[in-house]
Backbone as a ProteinNet text record, in pm:
[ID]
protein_1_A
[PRIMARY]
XXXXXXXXXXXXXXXXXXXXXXXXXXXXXXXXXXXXXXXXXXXXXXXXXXXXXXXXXXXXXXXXXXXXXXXXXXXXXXX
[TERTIARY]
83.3	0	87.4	38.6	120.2	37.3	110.1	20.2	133.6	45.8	123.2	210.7	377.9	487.5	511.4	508.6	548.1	616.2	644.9	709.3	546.1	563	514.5	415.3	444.7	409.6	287.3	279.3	117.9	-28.8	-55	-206.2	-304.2	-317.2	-395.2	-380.5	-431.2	-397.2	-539.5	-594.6	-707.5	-716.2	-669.1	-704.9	-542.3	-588	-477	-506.3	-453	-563.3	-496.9	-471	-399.4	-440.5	-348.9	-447.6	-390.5	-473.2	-372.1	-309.2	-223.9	-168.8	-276.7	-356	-455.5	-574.8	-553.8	-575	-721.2	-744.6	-835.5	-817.9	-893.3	-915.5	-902.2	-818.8	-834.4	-881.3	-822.6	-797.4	-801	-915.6	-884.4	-967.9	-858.1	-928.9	-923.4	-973.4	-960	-979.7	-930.7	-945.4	-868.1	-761.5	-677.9	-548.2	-519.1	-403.5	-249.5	-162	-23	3.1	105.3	177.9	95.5	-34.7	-125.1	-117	-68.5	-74.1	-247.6	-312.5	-412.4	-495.9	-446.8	-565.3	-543.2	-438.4	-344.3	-413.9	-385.8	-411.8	-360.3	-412	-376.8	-367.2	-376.3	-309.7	-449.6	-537.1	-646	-738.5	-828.4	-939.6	-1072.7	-1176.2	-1296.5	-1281.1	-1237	-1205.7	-1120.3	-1048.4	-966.1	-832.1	-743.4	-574.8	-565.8	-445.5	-449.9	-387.9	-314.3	-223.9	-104.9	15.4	130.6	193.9	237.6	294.5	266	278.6	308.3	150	195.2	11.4	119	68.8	69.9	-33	29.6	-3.8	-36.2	-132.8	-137.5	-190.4	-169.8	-188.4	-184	-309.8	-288.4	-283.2	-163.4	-95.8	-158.7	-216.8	-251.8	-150.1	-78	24	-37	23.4	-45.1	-61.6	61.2	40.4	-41.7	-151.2	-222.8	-184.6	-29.5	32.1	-47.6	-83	-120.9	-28.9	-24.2	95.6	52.3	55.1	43.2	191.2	135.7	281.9	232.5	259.8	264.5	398.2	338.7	443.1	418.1	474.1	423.8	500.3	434	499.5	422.7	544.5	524.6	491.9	348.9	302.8	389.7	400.5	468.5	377.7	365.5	251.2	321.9
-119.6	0	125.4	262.4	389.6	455.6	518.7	584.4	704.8	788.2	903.2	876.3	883	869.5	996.1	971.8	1110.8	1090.3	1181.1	1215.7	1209.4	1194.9	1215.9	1337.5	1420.9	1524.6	1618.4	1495.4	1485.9	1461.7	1569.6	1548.7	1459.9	1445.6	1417.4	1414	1334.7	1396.6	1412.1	1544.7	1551.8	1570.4	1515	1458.8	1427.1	1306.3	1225.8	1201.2	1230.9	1174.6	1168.9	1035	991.2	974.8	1061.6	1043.7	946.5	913.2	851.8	970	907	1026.7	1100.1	1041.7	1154.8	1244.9	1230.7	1301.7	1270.8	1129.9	1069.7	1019.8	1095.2	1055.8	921.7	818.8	713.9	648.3	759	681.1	863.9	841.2	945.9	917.5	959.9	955.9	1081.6	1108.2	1205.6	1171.1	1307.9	1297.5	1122.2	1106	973.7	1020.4	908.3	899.1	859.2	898.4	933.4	824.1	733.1	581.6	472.8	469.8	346.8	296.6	203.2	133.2	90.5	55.8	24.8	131	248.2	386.6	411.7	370.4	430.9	333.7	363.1	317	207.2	87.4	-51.7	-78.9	24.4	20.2	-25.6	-27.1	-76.5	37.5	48.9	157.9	97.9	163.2	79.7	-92	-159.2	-283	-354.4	-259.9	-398.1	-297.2	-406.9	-362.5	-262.3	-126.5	-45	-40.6	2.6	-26.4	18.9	-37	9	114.3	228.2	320.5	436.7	550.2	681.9	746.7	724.4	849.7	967.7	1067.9	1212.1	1196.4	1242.9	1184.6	1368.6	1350.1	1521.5	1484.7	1556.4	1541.7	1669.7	1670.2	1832.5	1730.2	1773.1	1725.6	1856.1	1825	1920.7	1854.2	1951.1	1922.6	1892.9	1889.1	1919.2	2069.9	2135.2	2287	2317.1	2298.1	2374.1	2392.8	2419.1	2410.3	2331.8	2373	2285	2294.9	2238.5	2169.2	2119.1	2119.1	2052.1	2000	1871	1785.2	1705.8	1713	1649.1	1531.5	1477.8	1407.6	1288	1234.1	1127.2	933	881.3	692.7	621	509.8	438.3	326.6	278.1	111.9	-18.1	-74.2	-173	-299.9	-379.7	-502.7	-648.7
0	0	0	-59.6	-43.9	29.1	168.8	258.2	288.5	335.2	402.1	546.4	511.1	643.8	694	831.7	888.6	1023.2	1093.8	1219.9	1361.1	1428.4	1551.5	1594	1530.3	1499.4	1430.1	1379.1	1266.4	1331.6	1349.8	1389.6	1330.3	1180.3	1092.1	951.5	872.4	688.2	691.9	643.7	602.6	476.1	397.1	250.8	234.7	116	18.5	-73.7	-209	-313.4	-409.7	-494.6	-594.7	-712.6	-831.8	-977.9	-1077.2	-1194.5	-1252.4	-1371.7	-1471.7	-1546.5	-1628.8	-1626	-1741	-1635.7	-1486.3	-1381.5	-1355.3	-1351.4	-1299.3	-1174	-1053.4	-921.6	-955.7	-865.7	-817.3	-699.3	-616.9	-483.2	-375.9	-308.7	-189.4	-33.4	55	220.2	245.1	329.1	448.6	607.3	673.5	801	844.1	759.5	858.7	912.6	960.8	1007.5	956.1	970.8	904.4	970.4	879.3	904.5	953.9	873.2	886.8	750.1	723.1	587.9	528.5	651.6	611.5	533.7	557.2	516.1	398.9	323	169.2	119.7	-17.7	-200.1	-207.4	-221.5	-229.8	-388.8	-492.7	-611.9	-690.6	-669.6	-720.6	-707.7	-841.6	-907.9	-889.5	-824.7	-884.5	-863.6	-773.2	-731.4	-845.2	-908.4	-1040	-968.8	-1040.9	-1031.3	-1121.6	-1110.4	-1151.3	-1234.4	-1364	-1463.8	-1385.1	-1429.6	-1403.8	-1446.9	-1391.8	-1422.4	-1360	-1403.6	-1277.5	-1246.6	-1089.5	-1045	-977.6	-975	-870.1	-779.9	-639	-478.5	-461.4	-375.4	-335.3	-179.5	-90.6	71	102	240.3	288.8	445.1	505.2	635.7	735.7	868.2	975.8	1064.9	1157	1253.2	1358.3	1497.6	1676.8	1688.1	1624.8	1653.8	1582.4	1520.9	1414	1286.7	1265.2	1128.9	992.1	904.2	759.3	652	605.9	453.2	382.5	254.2	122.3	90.3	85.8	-8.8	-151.4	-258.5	-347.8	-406.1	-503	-559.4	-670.6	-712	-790.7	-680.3	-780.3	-749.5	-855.8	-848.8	-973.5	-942.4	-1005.8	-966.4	-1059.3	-959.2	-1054.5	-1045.8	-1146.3	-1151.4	-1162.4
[MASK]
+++++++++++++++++++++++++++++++++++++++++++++++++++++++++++++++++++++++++++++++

C-alpha cells in the first residue's frame, strides 16, 4: 500500500488523493491517520488492479500545533 509517512508530529492527513496520469481521481481519504498502511491506495481503481505506471499523490498534512501543509508528488506502480 502507499500511505502518508510522517514524524510524531502529525495530527492528521485531512485529505490524500492519488491520480492517474490523465488526472483521474483514483484513490482518496480524508481525516486519517499518518503511518497506517491500512488507510493508503492498495493500487487498485474501482475494485480492479491499476495499470502500471506513474500516479501524482497530493496530501494536505494538519500538525499538533495547528500548522497545515500541502505535499505532493508522484509513485510508480509496478505489476
Amino acid at each position: 500500500n502507499f500511505f502518508i509517512q510522517g514524524g510524531e508530529k502529525i495530527k492528521e492527513v485531512t485529505l490524500f488523493r492519488v491520480y492517474d496520469r490523465w488526472g483521474e481521481l483514483v484513490f482518496e481519504a480524508s481525516g486519517i491517520e499518518a503511518n497506517n498502511e491500512v488507510l493508503g491506495w492498495n493500487g487498485n481503481f474501482k475494485g480492479k488492479p491499476s495499470s502500471s505506471g506513474s500516479y501524482l499523490w497530493y496530501a494536505e498534512i494538519l500538525f499538533k500545533d495547528d500548522e497545515k501543509t500541502v505535499i505532493r508528488g508522484d509513485v510508480i506502480l509496478l505489476r
